[in-house]
FIDREN-668450 format. One record per residue (C-alpha): residue number from 0; x, y, z; residue in one letter. Coordinates in steps of 0.05 Angstrom, whole numbers, plus 5000, padded with zeros to 4 digits. Example, Ala and Ser with C-alpha at 12.3 -4.5 7.8 and 13.67 -1.06 7.14 Angstrom:
<pts>
[pt 0 [5246 4910 5156] 'a'] [pt 1 [5273 4979 5143] 's'] 
</pts>
This chain:
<pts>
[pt 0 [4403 3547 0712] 'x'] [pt 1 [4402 3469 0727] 'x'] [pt 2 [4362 3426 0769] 'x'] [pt 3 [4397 3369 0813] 'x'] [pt 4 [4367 3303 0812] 'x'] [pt 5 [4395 3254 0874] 'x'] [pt 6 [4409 3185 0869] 'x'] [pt 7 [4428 3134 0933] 'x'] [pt 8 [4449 3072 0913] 'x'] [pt 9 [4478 3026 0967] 'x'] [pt 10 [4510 3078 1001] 'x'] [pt 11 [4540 3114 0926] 'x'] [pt 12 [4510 3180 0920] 'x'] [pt 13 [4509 3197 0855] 'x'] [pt 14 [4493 3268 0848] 'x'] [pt 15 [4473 3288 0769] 'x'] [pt 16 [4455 3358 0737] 'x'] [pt 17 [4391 3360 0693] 'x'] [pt 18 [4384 3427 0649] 'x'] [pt 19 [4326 3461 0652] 'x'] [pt 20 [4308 3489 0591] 'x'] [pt 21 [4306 3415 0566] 'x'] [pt 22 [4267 3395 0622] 'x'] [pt 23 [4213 3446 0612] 'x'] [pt 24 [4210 3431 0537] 'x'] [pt 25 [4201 3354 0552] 'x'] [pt 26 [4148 3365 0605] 'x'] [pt 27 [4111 3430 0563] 'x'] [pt 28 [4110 3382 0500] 'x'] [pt 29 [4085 3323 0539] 'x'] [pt 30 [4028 3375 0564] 'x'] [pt 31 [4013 3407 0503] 'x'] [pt 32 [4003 3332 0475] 'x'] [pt 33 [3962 3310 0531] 'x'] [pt 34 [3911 3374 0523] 'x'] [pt 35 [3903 3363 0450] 'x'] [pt 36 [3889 3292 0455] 'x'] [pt 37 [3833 3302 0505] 'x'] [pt 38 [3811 3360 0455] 'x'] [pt 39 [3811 3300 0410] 'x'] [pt 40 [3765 3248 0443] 'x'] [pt 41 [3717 3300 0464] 'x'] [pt 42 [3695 3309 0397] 'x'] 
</pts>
């Protein structure tokens, strides 16, 4: 499973593949740091 990201650059199309499972980690790590660092300052 991949996602496609799209790219126009003066007419190039540059067309790459982004794998999931990487992408989800990235973003579900960047969420699971935001959450505890508001648990944090709410203290």
């Amino acid at each position: 499973m991949h996602l496609y990201t799209d790219i126009h650059l003066d007419n190039i199309r540059i067309l790459t593949e982004v794998p999931i499972p990487s992408t989800l980690l990235l973003l579900g790590s960047g969420l699971f740091g935001l959450v505890g660092m508001r648990k944090r300052f709410k203290k």
